[in-house]
C-alpha positions as CSV (number, residue, x, y, z in Angstrom):
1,X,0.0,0.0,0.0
2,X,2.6,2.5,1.5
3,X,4.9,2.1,-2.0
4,X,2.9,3.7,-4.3
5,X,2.1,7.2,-2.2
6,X,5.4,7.8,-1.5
7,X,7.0,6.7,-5.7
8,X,4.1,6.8,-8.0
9,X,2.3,9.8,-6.7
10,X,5.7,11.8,-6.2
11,X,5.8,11.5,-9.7
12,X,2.4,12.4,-10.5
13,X,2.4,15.7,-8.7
14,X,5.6,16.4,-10.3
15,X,5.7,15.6,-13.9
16,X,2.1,15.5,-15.1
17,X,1.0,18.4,-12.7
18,X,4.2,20.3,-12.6
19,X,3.8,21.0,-9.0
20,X,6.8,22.0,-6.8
21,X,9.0,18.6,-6.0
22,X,8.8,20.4,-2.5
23,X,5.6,19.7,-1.9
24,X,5.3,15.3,-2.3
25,X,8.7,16.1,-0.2
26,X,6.6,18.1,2.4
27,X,4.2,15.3,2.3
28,X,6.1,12.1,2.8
29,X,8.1,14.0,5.6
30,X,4.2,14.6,7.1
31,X,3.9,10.9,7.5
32,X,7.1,9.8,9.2
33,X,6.3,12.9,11.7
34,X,3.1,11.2,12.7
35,X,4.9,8.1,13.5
36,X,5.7,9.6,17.1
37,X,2.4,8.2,18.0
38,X,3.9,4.3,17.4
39,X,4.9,4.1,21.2
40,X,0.6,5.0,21.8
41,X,-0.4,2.4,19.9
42,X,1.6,-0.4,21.3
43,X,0.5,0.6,24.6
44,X,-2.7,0.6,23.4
45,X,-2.1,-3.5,22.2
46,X,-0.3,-3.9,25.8
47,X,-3.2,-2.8,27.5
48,X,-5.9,-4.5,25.6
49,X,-4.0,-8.0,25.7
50,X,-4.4,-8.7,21.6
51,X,-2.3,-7.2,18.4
52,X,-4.3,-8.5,15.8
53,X,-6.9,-6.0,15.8
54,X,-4.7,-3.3,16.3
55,X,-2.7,-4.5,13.0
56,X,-6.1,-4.6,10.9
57,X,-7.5,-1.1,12.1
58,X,-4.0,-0.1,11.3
59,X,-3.6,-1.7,7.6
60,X,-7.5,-0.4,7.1
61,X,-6.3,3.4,7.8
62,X,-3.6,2.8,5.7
63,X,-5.9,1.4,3.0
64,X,-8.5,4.4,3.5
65,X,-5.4,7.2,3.2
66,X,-4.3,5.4,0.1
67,X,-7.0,5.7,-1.7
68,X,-7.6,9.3,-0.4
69,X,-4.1,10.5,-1.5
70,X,-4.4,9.4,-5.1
71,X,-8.1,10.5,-5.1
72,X,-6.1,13.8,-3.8
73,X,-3.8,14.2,-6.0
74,X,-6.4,13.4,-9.2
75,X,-8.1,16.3,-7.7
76,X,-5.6,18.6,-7.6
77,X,-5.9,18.6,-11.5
78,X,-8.8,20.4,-11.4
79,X,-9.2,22.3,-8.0
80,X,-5.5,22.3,-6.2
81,X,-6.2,24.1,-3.3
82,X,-8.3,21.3,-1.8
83,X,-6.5,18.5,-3.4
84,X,-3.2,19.4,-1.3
85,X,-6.0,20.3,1.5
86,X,-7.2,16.5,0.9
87,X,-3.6,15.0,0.4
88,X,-2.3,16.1,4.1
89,X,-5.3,14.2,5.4
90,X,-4.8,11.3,4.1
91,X,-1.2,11.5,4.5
92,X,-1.4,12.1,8.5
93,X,-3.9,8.9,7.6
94,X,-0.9,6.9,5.8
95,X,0.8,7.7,9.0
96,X,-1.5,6.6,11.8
97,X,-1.8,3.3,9.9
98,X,1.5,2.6,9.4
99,X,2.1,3.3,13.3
100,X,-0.6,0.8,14.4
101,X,0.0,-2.1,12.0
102,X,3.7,-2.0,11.9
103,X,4.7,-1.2,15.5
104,X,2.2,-4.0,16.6
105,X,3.2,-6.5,13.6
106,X,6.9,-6.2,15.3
107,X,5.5,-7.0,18.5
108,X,3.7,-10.3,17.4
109,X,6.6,-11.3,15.6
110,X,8.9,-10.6,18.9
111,X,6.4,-13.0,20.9
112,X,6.1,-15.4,18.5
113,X,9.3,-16.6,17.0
114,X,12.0,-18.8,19.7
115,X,15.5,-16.9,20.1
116,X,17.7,-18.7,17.8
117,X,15.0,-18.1,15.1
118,X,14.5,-14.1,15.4
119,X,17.5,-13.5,12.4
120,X,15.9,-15.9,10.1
121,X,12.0,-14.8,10.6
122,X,13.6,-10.6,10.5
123,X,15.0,-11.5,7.1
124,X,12.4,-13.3,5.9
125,X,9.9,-10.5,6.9
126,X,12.3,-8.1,5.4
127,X,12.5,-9.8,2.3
128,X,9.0,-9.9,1.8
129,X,8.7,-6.6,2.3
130,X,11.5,-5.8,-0.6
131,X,9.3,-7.9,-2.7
132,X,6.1,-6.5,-2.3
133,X,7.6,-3.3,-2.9
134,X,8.9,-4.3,-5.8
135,X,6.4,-6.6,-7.2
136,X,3.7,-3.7,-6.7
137,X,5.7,-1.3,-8.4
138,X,6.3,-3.4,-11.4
139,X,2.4,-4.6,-11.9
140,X,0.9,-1.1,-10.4
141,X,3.2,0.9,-13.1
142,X,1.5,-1.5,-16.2
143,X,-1.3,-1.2,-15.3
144,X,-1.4,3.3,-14.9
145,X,-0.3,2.9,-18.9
146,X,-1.8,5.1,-20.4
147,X,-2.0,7.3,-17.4
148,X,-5.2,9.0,-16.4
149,X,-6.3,10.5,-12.9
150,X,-9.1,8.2,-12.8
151,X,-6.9,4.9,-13.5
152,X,-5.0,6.2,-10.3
153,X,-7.3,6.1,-8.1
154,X,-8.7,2.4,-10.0
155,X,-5.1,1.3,-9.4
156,X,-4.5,2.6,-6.0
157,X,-8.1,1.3,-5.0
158,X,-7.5,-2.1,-6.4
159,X,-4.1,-2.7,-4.9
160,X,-4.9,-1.5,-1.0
161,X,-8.4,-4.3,-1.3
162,X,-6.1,-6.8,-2.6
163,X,-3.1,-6.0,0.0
164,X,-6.2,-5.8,3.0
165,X,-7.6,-9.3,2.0
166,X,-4.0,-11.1,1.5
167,X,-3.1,-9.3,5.4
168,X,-6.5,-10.6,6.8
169,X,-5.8,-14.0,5.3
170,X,-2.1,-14.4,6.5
171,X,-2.8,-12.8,9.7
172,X,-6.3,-15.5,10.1
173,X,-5.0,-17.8,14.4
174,X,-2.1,-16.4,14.0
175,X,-2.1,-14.6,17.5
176,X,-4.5,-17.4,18.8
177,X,-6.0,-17.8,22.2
178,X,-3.0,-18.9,24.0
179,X,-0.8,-16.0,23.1
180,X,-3.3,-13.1,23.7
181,X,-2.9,-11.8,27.1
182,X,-6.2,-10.6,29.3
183,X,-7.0,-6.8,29.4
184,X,-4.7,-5.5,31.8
185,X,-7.5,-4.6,34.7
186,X,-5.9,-1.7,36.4
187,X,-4.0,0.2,33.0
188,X,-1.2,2.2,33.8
189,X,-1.7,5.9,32.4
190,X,0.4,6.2,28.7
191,X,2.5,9.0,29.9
192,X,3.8,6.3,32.7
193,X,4.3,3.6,31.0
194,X,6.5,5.4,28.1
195,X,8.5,7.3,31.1
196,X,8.6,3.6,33.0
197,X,10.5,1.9,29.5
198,X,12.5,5.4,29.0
199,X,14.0,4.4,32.6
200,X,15.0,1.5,32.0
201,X,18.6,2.0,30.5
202,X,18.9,-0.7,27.7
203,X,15.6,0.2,26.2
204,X,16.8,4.1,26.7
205,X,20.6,3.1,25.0
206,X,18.6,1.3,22.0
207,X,16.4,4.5,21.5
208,X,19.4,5.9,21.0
209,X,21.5,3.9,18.9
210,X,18.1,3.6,16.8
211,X,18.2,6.8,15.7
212,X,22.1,7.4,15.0
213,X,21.9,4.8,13.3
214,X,19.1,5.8,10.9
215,X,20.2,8.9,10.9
216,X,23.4,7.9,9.4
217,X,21.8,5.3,6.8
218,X,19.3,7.8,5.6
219,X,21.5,10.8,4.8
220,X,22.9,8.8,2.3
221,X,19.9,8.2,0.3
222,X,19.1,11.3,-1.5
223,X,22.9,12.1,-2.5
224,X,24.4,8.6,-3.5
225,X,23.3,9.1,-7.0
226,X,24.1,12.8,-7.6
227,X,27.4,12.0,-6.2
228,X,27.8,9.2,-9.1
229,X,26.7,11.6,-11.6
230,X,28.3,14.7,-10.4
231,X,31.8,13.6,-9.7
232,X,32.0,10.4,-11.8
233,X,29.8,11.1,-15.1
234,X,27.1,8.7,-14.9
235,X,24.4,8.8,-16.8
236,X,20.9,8.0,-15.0
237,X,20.2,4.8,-16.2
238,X,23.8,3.9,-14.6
239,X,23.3,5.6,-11.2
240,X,20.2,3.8,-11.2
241,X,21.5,0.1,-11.9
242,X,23.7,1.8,-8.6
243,X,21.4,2.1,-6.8
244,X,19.9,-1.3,-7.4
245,X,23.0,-3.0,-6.9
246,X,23.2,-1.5,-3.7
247,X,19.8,-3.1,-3.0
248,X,21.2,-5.6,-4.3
249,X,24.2,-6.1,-1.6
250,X,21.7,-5.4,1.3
251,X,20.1,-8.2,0.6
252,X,23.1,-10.5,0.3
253,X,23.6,-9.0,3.7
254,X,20.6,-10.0,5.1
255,X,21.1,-13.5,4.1
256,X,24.1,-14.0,5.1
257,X,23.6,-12.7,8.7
258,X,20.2,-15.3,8.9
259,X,22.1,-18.6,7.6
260,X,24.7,-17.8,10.1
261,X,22.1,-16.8,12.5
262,X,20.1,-19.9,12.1
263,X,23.3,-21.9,11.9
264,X,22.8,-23.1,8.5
265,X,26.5,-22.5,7.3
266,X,27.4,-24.5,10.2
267,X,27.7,-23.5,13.9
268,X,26.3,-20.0,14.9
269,X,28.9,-17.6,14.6
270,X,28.8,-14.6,17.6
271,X,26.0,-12.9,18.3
272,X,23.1,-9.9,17.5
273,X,25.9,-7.2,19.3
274,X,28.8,-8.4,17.6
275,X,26.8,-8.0,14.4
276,X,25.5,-4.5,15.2
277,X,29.0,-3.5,15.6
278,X,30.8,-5.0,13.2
279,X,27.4,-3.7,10.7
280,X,27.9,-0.3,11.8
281,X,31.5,-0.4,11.7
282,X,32.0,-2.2,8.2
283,X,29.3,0.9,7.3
284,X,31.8,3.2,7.7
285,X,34.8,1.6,6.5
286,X,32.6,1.8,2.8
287,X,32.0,5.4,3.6
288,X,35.2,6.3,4.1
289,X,35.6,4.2,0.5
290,X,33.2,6.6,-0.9
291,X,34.9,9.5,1.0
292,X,38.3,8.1,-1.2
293,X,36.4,8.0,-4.1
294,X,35.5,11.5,-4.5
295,X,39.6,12.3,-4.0
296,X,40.5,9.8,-6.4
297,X,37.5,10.5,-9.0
298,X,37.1,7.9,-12.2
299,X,39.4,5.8,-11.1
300,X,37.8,4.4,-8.0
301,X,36.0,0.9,-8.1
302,X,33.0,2.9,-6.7
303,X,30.4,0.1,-8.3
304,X,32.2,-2.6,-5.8
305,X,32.3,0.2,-2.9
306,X,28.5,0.7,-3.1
307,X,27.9,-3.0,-3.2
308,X,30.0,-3.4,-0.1
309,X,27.9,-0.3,1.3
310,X,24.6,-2.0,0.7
311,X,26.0,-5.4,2.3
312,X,26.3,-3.6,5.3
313,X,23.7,-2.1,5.9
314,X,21.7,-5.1,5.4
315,X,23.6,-7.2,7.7
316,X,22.8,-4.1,10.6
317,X,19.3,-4.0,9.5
318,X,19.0,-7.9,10.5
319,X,21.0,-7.8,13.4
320,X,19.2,-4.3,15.1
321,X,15.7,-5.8,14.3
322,X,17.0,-9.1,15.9
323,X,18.1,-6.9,19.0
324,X,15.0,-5.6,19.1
325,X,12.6,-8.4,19.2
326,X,15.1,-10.1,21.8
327,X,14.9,-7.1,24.0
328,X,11.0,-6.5,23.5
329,X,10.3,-8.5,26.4
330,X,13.1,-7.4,28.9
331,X,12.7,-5.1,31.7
332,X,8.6,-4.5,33.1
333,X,5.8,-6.8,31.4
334,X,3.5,-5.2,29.4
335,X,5.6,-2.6,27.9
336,X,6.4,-4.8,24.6
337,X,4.4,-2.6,22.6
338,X,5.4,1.0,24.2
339,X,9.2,-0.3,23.8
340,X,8.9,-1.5,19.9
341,X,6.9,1.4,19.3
342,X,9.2,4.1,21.1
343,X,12.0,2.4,18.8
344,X,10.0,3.0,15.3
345,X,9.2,6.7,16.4
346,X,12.9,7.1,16.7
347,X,13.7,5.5,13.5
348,X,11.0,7.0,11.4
349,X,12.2,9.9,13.4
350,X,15.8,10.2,12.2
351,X,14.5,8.5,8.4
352,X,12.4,12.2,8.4
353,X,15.8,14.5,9.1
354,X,18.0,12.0,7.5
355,X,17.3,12.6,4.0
356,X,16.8,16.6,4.4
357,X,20.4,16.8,6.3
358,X,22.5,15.0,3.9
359,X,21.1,16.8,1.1
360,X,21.2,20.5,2.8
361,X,24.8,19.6,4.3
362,X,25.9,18.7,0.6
363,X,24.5,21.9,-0.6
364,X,26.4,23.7,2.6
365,X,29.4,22.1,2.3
366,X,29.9,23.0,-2.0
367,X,29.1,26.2,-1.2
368,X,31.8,26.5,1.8
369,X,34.4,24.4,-0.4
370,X,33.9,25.3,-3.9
371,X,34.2,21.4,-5.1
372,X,31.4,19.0,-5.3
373,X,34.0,16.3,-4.6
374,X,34.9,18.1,-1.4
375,X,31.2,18.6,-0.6
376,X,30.0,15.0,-0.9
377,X,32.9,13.5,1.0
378,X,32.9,15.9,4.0
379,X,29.0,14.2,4.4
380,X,30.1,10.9,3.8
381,X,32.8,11.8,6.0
382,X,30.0,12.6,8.6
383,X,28.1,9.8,8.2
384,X,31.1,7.8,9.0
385,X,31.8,9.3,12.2
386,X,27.5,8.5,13.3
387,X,28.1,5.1,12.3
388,X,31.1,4.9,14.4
389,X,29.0,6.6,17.3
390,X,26.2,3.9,16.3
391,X,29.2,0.8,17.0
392,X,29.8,2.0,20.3
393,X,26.5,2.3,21.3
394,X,24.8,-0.6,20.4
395,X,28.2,-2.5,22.2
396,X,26.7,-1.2,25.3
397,X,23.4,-2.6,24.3
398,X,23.0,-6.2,26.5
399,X,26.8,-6.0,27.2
400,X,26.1,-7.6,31.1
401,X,23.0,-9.5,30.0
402,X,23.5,-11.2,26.1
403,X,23.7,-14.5,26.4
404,X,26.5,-16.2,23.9
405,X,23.7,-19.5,22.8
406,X,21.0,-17.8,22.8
407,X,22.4,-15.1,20.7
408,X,21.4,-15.3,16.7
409,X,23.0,-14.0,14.0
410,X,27.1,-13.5,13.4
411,X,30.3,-12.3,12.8
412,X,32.1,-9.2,11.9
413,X,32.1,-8.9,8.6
414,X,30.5,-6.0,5.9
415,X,27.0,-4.9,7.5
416,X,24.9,-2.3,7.5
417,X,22.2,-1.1,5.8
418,X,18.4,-0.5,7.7
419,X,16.2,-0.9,5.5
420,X,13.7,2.0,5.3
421,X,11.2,2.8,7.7
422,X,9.8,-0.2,9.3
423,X,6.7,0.3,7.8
């Protein structure tokens, strides 16, 4: 559902409408700034007892802001005023449903799936997010041809009942009876329970590391292929196959981290920390490749420096959301739902700054320097420096309490690369 408001109708507002590129900007920013309210709608889950309805309610406000954003944006053809009136609607919509079905989604998962399992069942959730990305993309963008406001919205429409029915199938006992907790009888006031998990100091360290961590990621995103182009010559078509083999090495990432995890190459090798670390540090070892590149120019194997880029990220990406099912259920019962959910505020959080830092401190920086090279290595340069903040802090994160066989995933190696938001 999400992939389509935030690519497809981008596009539409852009090229066929010739509004500002601001303003889908202005938008998308608009719905990770509502996820703040994730940490509320876990608690809500943790107080009721059940996730399930929470993660249908969500996907169904999702589905209804969907629709409304491309009805929006059809609109705005003919009356723009209210169409951008009607588009931060059902963007603040898009929002609220991707708060309640993905914060509580995470939470299931994190109850369901046995420790030495949690690397294997991230990736595979991971994985199938990538494809329905992708496979919506691919069968949404034949069927707009040839483009017409109404065949939005018949697209949009037909893609968010087909998405509802598949979730309300797959998601059909899977909670059950025996995992669903009673209503707790006494609820502890929201403001409480979010300052009770903010107290305790590894969910408080995670917050943290969270949002370095994205924070660093993200400001990559919107400069990776202007940097290709800009100091290396690329043509789009070539800073786009870039970009997708950079996709391309996250998910190698994210295998390898789950076969090691789930001890199919053999024994298990280390553990969710050591693969945080060595993610976040083999991160910035490729940015400081990238930071090379722009000295060195042409010369530079910048396709292989990417690739290793992208396998660590997705390495991190397994290993932090392996953390954070594992440490879900530590510290006061209950609080599964305020914790997960204070963790995707922080990431959707930094995901919203990310992109408008890196792109503003490349502007800053030509300007200061005179040299685009210059410009886009003193940010990669940066970013390096976060992920190395990020390394350290997530090897505080269970230091006293990680347990070596229950751990999942890994070894050092080139990771790092989270994903985008958790949707």
């Amino acid at each position: 559902m999400v992939v389509l408001t935030t690519s497809t109708l981008n596009r539409v507002m852009v090229v066929e409408l010739a509004l500002p590129a601001l303003l889908p900007g202005l938008l998308v920013a608009l719905h990770y700034l509502v996820q703040v309210t994730r940490p509320r709608m876990g608690f809500g889950s943790d107080v009721g007892g059940r996730h399930t309805p929470w993660i249908v309610g969500g996907l169904a406000i999702l589905a209804v802001g969907a629709v409304g954003a491309a009805a929006a944006t059809a609109w705005m053809g003919s009356s723009r005023g209210w169409g951008i009136a009607l588009s931060v609607l059902c963007f603040l919509l898009i929002g609220l449903g991707v708060s309640a079905a993905g914060t509580n989604t995470l939470v299931l998962l994190a109850k369901r799936v046995a420790p030495q399992r949690r690397a294997a069942a991230a990736t595979i959730v991971w994985m199938m997010m990538i494809f329905g990305l992708a496979f919506t993309a691919v069968m949404a963008g034949k069927l707009l041809d040839p483009y017409s406001p109404a065949r939005l919205v018949g697209v949009m429409a037909a893609v968010c009942g087909l998405a509802f029915g598949l979730a309300l199938l797959a998601l059909r006992g899977v909670e059950g009876a025996v995992l669903a907790q009673a209503p707790e009888p006494r609820p502890t006031p929201f403001r409480e329970a979010l300052s009770q998990v903010w107290a305790e100091p590894e969910a408080r360290r995670f917050t943290v590391f969270i949002f370095v961590s994205m924070l660093a990621f993200s400001a990559q995103d919107l400069i990776l292929e202007p940097f290709a182009g800009t100091v290396f010559g690329w043509t789009p078509g070539q800073t786009t196959q870039l970009s997708g083999l950079q996709h391309g090495g996250v998910l190698a990432g994210m295998l390898l981290v789950a076969l090691a995890g789930s001890g199919l190459l053999g024994r298990r090798f280390g553990s969710l920390r050591g693969w945080a670390v060595g993610g976040c540090l083999a991160s910035a070892v490729a940015l400081c490749g990238l930071v090379a590149a722009g000295a060195v120019g042409p010369g530079w194997p910048l396709a292989a420096t990417v690739f290793a880029l992208g396998m660590a990220n997705g390495a991190f990406s397994i290993a932090a959301i392996g953390s954070m099912m594992a440490l879900a259920a530590e510290g006061r019962q209950r609080r599964e739902g305020v914790r997960i959910g204070l963790w995707g505020a922080a990431q959707a959080i930094a995901f919203g700054l990310g992109g408008a830092i890196g792109a503003g401190a490349s502007d800053l920086a030509r300007a200061l320097l005179g040299s685009p090279a210059a410009a886009y290595a003193s940010v990669f340069a940066l970013e390096a420096m976060l992920f190395v903040v990020a390394a350290w802090l997530a090897w505080r994160i269970q230091r006293r309490t990680e347990q070596p066989r229950r751990s999942l995933p890994v070894a050092l190696a080139l990771g790092e690369r989270a994903l985008g938001p958790i949707r």
